[in-house]
N, C-alpha and C positions, 0 to 999 in steps of 0.2 A: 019097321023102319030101322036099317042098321044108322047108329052113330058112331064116332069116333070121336075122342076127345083125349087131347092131349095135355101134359102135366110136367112141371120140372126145372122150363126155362127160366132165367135172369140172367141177373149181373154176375160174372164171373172175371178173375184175372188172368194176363195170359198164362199158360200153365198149369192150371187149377181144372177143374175134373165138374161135370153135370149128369146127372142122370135124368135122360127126358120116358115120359113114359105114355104109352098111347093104350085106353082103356076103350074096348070096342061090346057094344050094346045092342042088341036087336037081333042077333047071330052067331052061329058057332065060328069062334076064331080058326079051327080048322078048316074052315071051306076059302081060306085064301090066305093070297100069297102076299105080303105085308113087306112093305116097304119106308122107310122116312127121304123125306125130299128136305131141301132148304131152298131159299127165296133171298137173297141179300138186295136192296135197297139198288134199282137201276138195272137190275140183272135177270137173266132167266130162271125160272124154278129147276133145280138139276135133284139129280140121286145122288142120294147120300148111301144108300144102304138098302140090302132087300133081303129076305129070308123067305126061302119056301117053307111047303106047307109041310116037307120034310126034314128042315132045319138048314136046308145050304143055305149059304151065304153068298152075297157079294158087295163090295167097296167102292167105290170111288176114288183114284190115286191118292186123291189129296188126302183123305184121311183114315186109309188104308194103313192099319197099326197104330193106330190112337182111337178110333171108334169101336166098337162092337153094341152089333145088335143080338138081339134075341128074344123068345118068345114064351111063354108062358101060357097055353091051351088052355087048361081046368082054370086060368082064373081072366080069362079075352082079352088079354095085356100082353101089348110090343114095349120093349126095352130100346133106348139107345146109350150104352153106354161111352160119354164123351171125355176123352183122357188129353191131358199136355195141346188145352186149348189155344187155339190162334186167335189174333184179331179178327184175323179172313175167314175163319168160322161164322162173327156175325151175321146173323140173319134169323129170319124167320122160320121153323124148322114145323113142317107138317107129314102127318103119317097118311098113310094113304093103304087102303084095302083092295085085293083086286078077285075081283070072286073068279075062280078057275073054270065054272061049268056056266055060272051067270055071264059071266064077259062083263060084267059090271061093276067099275070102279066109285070107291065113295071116300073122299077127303073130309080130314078132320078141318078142325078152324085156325090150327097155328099156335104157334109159340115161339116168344119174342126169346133167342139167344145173345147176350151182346159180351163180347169179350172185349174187356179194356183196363187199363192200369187206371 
């Protein structure tokens, strides 16, 4: 049973910096390709970020140069790292696994972000 379970989020100000972090269990983190999404309040779930299973990268305008992700194989842990936060960041930010040979995606449970003065 692969899990995913994510770690990191709160209260932040705008400006000010989070590291969220997704610990993945039951599977080698190299059999997929790993991505975080966010959820804000009313809205559709989008991408935030995805990293293959060989390190590329890709962003989402919005916070393309203020985000990086990355990954960490020997220890089954995705990184987001969150820089020169926005309000419009808030939301709920979930990592998501996507097996390459399985076709089978497994979401972690969430993690509440809220950026506010």
């Amino acid at each position: 049973q692969v899990q995913l379970v994510e770690s990191g989020g709160g209260l932040v100000q705008p400006g000010g910096s989070l590291r969220l972090s997704c610990a993945v269990s039951g599977s080698d983190l190299g059999f997929y390709v790993m991505a975080w999404y966010r959820q804000a309040a009313g809205k559709q779930r989008e991408l935030v970020a995805g990293i293959s299973r060989g390190g590329r990268t890709n962003y989402a305008g919005s916070v393309k140069g203020r985000f990086t992700i990355s990954r960490d194989n020997p220890k089954n842990t995705v990184y987001l790292q969150m820089n020169n936060l926005k309000p419009e960041d808030t939301a709920v930010y979930y990592c998501n696994a996507n097996g390459v040979a399985s076709g089978v995606s497994y979401w972690g449970q969430g993690t509440q972000v809220t950026v506010s003065s």
